[in-house]
N, CA, C and O atoms as a Maestro MAE file, in Angstrom:
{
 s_m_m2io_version
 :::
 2.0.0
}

f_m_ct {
 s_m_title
 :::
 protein
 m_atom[300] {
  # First column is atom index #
  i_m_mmod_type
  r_m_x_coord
  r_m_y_coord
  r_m_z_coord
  i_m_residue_number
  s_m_chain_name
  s_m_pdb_residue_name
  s_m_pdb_atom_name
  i_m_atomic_number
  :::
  1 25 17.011 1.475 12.734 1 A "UNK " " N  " 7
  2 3 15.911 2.408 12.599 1 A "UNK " " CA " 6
  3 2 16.450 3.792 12.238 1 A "UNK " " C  " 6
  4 15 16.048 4.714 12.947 1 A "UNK " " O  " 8
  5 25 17.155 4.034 11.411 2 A "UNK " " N  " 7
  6 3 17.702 4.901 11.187 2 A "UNK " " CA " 6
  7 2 16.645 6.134 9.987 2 A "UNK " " C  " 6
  8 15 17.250 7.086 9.495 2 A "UNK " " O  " 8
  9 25 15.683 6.005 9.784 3 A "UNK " " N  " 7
  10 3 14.959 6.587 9.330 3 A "UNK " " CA " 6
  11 2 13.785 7.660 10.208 3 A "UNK " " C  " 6
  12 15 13.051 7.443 11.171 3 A "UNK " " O  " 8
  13 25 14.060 9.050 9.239 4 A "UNK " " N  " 7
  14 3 13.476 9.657 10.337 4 A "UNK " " CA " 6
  15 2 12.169 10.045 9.901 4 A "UNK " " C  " 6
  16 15 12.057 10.356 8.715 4 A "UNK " " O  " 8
  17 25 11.135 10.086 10.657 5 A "UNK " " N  " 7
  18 3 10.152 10.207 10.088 5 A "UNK " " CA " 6
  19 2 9.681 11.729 9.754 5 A "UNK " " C  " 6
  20 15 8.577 11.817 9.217 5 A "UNK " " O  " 8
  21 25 10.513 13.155 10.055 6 A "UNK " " N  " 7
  22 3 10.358 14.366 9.940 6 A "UNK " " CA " 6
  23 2 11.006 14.459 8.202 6 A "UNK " " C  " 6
  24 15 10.744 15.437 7.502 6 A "UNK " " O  " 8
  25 25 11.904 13.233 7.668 7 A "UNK " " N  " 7
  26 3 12.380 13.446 6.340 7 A "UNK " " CA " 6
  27 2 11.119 13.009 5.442 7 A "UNK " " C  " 6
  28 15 10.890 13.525 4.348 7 A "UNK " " O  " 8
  29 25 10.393 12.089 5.971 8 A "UNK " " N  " 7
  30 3 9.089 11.773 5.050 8 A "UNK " " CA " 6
  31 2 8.034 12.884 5.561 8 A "UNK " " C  " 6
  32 15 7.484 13.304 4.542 8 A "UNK " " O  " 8
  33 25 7.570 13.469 6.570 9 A "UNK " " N  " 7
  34 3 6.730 14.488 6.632 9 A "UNK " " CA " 6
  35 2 7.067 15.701 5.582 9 A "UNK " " C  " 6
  36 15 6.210 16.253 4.892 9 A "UNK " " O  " 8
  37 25 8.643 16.062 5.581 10 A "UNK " " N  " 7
  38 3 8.803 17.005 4.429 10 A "UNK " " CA " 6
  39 2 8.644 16.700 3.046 10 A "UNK " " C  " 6
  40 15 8.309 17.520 2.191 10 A "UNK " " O  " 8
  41 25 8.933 15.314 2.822 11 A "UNK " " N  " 7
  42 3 8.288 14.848 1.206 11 A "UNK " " CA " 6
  43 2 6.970 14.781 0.934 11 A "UNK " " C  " 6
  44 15 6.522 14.782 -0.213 11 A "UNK " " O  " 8
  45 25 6.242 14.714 2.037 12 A "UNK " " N  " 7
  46 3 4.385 14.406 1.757 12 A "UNK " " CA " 6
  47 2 4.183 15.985 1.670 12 A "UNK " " C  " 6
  48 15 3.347 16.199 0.792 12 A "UNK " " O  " 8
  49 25 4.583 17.042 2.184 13 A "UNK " " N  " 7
  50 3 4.248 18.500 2.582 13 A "UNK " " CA " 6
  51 2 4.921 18.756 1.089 13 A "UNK " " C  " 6
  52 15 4.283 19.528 0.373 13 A "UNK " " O  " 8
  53 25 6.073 18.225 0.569 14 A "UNK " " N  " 7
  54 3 6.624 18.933 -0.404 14 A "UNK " " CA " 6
  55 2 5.443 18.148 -1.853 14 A "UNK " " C  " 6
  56 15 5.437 18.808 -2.892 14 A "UNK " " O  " 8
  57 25 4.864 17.301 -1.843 15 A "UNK " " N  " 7
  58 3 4.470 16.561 -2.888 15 A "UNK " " CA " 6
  59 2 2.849 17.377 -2.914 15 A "UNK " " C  " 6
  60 15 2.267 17.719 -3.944 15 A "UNK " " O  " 8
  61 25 2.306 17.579 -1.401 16 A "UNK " " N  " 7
  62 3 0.909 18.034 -1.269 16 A "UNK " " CA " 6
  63 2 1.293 19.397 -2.190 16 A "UNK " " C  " 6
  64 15 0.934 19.305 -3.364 16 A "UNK " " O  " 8
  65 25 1.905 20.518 -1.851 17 A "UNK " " N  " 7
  66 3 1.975 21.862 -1.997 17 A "UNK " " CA " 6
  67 2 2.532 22.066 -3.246 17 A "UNK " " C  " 6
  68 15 2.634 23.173 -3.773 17 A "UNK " " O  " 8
  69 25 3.034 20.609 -3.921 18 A "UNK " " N  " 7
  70 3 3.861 21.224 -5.281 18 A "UNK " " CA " 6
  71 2 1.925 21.385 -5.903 18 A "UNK " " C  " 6
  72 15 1.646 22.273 -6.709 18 A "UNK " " O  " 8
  73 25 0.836 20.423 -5.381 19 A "UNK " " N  " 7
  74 3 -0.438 20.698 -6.154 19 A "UNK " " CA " 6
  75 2 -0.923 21.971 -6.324 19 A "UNK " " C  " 6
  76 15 -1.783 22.169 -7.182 19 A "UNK " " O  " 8
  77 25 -0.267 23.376 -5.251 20 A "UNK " " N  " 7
  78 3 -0.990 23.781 -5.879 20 A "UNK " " CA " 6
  79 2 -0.273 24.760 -7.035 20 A "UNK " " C  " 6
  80 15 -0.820 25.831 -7.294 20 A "UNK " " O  " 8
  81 25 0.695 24.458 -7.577 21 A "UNK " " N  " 7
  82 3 1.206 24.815 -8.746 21 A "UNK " " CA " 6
  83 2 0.302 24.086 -10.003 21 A "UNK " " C  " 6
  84 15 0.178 22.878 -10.204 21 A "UNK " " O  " 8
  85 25 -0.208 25.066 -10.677 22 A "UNK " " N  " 7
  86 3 -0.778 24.656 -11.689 22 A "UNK " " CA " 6
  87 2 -0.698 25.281 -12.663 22 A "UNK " " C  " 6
  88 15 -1.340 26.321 -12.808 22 A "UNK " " O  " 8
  89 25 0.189 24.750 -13.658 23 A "UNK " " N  " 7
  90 3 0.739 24.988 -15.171 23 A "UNK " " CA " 6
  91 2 0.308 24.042 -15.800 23 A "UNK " " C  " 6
  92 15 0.141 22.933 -15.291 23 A "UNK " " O  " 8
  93 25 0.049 24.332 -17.056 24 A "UNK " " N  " 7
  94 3 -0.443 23.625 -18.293 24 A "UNK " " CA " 6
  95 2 0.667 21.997 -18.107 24 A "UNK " " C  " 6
  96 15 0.121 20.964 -17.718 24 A "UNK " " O  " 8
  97 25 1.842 22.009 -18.365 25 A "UNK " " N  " 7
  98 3 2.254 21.198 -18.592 25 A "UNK " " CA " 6
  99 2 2.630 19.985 -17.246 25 A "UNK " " C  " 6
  100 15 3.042 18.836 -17.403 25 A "UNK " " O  " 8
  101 25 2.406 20.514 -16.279 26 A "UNK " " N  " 7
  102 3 2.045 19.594 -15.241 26 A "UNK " " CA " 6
  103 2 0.912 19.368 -15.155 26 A "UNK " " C  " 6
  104 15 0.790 18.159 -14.957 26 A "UNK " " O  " 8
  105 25 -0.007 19.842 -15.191 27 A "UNK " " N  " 7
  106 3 -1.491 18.702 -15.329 27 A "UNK " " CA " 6
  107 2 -1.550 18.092 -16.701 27 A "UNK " " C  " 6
  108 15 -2.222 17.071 -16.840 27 A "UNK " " O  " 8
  109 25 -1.111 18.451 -17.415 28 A "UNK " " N  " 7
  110 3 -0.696 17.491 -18.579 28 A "UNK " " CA " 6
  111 2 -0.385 15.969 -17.815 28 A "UNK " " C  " 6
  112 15 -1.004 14.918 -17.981 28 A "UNK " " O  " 8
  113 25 0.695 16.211 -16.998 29 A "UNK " " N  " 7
  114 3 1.235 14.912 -16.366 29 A "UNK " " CA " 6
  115 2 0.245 14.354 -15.585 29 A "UNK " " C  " 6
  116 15 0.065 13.139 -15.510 29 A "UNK " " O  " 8
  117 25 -0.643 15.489 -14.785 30 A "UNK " " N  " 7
  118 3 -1.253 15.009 -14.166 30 A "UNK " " CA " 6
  119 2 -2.485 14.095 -14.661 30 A "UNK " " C  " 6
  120 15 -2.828 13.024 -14.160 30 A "UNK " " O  " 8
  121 25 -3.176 14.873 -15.947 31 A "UNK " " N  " 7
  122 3 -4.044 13.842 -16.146 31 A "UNK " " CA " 6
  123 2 -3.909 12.374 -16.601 31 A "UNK " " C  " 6
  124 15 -4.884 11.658 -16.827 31 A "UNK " " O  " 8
  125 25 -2.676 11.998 -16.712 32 A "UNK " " N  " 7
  126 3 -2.176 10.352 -16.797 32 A "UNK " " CA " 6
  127 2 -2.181 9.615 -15.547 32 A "UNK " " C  " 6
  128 15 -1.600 9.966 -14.521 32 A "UNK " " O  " 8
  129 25 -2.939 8.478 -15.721 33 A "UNK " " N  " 7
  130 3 -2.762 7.505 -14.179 33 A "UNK " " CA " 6
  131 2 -1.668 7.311 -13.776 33 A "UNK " " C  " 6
  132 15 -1.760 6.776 -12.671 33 A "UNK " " O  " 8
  133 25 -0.437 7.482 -14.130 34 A "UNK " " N  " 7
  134 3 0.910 7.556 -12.975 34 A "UNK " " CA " 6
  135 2 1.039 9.048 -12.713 34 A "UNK " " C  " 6
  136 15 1.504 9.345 -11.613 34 A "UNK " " O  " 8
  137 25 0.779 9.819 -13.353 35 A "UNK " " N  " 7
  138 3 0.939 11.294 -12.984 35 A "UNK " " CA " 6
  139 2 -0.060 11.480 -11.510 35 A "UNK " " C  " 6
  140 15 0.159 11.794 -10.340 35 A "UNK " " O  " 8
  141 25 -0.822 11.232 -12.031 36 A "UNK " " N  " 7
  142 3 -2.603 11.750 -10.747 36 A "UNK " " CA " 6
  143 2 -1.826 10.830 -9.402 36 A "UNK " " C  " 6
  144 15 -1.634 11.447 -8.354 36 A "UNK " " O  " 8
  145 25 -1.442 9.495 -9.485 37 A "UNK " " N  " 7
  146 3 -0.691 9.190 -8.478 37 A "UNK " " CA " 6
  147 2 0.385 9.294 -7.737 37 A "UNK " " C  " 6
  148 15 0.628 9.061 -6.553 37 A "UNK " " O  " 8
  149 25 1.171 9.801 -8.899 38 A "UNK " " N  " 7
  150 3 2.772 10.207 -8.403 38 A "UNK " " CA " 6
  151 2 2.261 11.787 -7.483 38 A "UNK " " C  " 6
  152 15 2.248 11.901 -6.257 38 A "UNK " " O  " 8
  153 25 1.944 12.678 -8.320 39 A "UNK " " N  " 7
  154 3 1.413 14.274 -8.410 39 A "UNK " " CA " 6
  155 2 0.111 14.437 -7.403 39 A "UNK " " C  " 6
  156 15 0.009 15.380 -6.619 39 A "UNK " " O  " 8
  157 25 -0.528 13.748 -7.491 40 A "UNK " " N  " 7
  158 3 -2.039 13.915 -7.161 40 A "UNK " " CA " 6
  159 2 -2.534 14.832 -8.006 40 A "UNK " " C  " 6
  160 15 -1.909 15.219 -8.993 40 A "UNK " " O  " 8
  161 25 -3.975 15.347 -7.604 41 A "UNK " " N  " 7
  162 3 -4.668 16.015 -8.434 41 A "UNK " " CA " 6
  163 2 -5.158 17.827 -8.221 41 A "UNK " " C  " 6
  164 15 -5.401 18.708 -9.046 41 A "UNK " " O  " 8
  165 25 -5.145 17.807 -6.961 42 A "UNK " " N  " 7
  166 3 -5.224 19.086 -6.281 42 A "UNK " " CA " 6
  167 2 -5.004 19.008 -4.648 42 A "UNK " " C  " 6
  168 15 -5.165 17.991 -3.973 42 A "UNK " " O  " 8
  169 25 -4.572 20.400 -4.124 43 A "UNK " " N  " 7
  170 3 -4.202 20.773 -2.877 43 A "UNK " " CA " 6
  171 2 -5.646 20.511 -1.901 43 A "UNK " " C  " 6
  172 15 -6.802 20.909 -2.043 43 A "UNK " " O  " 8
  173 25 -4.980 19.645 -0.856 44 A "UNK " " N  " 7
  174 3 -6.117 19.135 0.410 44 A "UNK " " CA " 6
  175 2 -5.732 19.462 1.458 44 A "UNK " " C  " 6
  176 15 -4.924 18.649 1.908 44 A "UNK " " O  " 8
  177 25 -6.046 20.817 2.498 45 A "UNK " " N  " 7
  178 3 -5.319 20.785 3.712 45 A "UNK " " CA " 6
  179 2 -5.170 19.233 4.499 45 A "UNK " " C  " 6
  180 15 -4.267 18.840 5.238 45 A "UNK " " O  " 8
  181 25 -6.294 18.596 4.082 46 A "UNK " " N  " 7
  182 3 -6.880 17.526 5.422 46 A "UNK " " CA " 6
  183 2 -5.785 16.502 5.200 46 A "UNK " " C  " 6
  184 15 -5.154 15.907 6.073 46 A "UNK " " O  " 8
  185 25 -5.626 16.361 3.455 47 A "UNK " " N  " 7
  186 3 -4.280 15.418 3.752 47 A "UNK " " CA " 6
  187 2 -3.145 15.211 4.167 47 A "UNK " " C  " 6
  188 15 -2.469 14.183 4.207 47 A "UNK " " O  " 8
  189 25 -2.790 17.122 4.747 48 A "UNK " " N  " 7
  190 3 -1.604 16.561 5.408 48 A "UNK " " CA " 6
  191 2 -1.764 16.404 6.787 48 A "UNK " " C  " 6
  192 15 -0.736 16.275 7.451 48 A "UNK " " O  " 8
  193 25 -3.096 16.385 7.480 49 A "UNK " " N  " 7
  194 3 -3.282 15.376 8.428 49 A "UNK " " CA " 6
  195 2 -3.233 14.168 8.277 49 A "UNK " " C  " 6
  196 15 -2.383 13.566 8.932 49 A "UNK " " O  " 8
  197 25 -4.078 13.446 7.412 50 A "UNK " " N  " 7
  198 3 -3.971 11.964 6.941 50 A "UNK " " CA " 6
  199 2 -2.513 11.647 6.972 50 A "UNK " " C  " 6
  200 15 -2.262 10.844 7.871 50 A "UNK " " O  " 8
  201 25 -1.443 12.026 6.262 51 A "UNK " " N  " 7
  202 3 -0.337 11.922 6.205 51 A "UNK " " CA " 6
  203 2 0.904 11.561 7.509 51 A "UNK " " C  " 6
  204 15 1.794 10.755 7.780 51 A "UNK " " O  " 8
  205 25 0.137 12.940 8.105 52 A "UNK " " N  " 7
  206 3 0.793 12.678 9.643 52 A "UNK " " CA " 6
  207 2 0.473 11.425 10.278 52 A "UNK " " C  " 6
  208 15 1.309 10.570 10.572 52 A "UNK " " O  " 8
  209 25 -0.984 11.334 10.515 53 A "UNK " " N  " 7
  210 3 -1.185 10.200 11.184 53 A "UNK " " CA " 6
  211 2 -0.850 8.869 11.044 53 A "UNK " " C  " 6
  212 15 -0.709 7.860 11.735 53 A "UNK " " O  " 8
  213 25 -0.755 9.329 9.600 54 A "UNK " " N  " 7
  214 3 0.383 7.623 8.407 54 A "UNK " " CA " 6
  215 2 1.744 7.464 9.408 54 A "UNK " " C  " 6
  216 15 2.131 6.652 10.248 54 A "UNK " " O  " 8
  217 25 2.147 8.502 8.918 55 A "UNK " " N  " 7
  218 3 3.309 8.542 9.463 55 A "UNK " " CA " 6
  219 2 3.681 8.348 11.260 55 A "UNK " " C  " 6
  220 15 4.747 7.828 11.591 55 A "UNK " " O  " 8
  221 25 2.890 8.726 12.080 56 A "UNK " " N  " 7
  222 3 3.074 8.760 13.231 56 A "UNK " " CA " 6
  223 2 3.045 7.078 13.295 56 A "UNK " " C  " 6
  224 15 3.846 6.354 13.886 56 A "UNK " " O  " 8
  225 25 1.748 6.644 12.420 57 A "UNK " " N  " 7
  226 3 1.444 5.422 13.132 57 A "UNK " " CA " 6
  227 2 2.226 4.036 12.365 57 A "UNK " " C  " 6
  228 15 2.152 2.831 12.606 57 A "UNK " " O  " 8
  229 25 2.943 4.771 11.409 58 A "UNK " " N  " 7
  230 3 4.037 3.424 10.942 58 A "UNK " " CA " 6
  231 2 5.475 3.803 11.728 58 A "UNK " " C  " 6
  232 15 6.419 3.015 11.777 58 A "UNK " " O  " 8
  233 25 5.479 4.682 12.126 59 A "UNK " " N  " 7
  234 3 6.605 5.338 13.040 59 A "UNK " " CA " 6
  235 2 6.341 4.346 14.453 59 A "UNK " " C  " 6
  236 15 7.201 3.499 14.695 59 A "UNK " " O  " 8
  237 25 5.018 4.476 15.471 60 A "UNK " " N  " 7
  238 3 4.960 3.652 16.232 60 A "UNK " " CA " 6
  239 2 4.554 2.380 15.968 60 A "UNK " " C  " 6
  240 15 4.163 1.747 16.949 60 A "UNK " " O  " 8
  241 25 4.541 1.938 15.116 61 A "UNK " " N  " 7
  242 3 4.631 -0.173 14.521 61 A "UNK " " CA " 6
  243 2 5.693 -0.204 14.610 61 A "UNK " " C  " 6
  244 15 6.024 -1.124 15.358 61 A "UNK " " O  " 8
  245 25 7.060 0.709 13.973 62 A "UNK " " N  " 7
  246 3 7.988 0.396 13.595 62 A "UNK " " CA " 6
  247 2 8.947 0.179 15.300 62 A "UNK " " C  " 6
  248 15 9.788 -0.675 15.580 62 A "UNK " " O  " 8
  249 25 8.416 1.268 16.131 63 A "UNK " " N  " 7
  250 3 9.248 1.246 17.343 63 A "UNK " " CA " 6
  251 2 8.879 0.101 18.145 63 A "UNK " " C  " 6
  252 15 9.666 -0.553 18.829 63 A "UNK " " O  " 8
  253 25 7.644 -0.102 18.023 64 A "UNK " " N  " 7
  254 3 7.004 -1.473 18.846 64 A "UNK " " CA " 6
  255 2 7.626 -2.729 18.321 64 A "UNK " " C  " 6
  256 15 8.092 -3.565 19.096 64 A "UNK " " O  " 8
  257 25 7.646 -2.912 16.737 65 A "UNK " " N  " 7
  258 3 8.502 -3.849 16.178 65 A "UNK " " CA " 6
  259 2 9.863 -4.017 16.832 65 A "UNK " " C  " 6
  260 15 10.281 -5.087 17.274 65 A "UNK " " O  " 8
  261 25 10.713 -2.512 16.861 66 A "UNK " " N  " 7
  262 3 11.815 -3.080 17.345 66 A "UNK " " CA " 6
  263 2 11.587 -3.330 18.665 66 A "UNK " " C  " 6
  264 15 11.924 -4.509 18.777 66 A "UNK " " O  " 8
  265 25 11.260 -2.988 19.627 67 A "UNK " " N  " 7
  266 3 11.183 -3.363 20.826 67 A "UNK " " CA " 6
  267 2 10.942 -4.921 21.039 67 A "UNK " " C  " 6
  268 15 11.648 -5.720 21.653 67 A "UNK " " O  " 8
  269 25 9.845 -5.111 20.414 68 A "UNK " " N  " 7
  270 3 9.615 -6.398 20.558 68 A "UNK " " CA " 6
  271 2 11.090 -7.042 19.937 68 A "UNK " " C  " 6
  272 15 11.898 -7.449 20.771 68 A "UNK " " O  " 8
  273 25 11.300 -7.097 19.066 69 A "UNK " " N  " 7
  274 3 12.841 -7.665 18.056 69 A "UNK " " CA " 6
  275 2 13.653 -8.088 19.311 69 A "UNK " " C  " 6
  276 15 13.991 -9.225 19.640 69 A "UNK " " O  " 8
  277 25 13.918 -6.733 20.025 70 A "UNK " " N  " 7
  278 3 15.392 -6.914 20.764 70 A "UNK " " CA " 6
  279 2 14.935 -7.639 21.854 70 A "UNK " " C  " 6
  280 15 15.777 -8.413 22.309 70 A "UNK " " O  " 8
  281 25 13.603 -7.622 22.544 71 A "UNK " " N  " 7
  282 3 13.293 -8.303 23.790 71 A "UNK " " CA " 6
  283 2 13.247 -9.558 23.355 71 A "UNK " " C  " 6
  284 15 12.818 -10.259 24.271 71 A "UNK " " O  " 8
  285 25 13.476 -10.172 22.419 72 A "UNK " " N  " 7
  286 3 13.340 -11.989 21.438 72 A "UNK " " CA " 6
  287 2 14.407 -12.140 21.961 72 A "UNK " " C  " 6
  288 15 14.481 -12.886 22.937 72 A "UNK " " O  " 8
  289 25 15.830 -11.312 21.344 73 A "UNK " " N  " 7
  290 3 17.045 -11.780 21.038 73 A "UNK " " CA " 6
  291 2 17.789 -11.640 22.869 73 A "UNK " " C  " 6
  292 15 18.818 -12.197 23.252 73 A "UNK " " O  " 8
  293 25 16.891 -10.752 23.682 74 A "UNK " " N  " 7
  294 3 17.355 -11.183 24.568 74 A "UNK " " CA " 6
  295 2 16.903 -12.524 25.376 74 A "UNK " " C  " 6
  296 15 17.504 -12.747 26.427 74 A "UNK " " O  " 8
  297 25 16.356 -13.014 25.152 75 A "UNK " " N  " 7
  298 3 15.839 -14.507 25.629 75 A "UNK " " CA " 6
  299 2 16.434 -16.063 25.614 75 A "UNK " " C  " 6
  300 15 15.759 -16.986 26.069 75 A "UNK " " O  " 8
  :::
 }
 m_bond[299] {
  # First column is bond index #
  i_m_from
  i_m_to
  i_m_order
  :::
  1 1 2 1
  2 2 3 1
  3 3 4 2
  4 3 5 1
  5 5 6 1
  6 6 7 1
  7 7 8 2
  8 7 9 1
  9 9 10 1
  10 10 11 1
  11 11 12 2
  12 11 13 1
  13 13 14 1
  14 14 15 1
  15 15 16 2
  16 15 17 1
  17 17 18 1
  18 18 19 1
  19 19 20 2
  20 19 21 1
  21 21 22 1
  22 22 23 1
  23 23 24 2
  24 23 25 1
  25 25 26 1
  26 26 27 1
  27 27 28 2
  28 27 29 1
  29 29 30 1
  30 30 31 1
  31 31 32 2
  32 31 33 1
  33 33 34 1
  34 34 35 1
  35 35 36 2
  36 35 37 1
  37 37 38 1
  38 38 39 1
  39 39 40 2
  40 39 41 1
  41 41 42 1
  42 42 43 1
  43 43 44 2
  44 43 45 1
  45 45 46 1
  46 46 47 1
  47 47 48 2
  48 47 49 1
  49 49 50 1
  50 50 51 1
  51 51 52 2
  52 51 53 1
  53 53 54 1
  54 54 55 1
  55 55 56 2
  56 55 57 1
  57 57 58 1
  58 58 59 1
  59 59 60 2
  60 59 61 1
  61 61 62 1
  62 62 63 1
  63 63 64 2
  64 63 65 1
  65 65 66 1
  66 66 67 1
  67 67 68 2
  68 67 69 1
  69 69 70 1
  70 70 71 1
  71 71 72 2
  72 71 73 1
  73 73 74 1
  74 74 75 1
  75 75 76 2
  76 75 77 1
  77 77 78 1
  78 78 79 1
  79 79 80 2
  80 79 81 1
  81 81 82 1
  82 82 83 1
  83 83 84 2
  84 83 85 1
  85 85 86 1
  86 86 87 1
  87 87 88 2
  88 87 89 1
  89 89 90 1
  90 90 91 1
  91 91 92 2
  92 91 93 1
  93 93 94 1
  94 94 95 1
  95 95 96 2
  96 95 97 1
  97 97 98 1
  98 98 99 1
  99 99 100 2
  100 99 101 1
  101 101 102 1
  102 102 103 1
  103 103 104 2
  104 103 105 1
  105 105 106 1
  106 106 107 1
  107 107 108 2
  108 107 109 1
  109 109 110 1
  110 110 111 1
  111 111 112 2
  112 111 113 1
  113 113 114 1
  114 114 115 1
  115 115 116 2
  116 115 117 1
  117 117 118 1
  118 118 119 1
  119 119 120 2
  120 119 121 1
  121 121 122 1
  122 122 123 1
  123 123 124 2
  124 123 125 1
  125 125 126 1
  126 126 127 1
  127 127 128 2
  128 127 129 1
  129 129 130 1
  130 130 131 1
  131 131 132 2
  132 131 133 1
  133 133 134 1
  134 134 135 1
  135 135 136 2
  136 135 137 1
  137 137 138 1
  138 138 139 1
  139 139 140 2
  140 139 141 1
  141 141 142 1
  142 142 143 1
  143 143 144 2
  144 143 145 1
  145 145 146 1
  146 146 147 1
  147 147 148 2
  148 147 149 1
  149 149 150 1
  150 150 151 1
  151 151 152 2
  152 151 153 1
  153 153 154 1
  154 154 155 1
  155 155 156 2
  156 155 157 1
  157 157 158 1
  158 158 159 1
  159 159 160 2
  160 159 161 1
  161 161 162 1
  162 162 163 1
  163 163 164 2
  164 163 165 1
  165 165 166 1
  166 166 167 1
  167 167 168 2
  168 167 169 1
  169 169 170 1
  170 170 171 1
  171 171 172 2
  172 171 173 1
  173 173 174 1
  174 174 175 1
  175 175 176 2
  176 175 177 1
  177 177 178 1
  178 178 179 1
  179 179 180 2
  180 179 181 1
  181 181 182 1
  182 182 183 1
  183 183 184 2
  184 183 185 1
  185 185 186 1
  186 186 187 1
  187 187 188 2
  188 187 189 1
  189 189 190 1
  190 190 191 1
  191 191 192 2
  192 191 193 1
  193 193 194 1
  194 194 195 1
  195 195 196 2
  196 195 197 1
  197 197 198 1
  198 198 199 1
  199 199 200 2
  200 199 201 1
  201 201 202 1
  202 202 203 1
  203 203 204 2
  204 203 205 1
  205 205 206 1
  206 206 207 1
  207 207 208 2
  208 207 209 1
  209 209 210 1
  210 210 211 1
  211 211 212 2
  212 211 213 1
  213 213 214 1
  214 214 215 1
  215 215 216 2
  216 215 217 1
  217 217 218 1
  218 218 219 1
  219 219 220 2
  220 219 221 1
  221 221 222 1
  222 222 223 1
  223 223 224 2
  224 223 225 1
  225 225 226 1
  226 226 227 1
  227 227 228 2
  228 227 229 1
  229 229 230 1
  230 230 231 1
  231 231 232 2
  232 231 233 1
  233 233 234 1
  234 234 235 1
  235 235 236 2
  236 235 237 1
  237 237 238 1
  238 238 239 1
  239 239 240 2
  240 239 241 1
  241 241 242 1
  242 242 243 1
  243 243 244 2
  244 243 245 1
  245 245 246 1
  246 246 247 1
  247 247 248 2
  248 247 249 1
  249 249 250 1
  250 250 251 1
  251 251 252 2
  252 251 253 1
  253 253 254 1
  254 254 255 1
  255 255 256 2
  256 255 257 1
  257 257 258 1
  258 258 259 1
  259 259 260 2
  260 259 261 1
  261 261 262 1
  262 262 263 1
  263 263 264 2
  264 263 265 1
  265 265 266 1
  266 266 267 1
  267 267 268 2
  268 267 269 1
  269 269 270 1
  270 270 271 1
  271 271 272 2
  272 271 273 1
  273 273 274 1
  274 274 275 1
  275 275 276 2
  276 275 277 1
  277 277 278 1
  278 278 279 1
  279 279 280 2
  280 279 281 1
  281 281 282 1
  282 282 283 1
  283 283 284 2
  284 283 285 1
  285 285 286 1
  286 286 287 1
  287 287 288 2
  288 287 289 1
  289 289 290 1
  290 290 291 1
  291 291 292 2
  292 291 293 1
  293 293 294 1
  294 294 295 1
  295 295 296 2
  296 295 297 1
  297 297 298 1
  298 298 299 1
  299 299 300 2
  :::
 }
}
């Protein structure tokens, strides 16, 4: 479990806030269907709640997963 989940909170915060840079040639990118998905389309405070809660809650699957894992292998 070597993944931390404060390194993906800074990529969702860094991906939300690059939106609200808006230059011609990035919404260029943006208006292409891998752009609007890679980029998104504009700045949402609320999503970087959504985000968190992503994150919190694949953070606790992931710890429950291992827990459960190691309590198998001890059996």
């Amino acid at each position: 479990m070597g993944r931390s989940p404060c390194r993906f909170a800074l990529f969702c915060l860094f991906i939300e806030c690059s939106q609200l840079y808006q230059a011609g040639w990035i919404n260029d990118i943006r208006a292409t269907v891998i752009g609007a998905l890679i980029l998104g389309k504009g700045f949402l405070a609320v999503d970087l709640v959504r985000y968190a809660a992503g994150i919190g809650a694949a953070y606790g699957l992931d710890r429950f997963a291992s827990i459960l894992g190691g309590e198998s292998k001890k059996r």
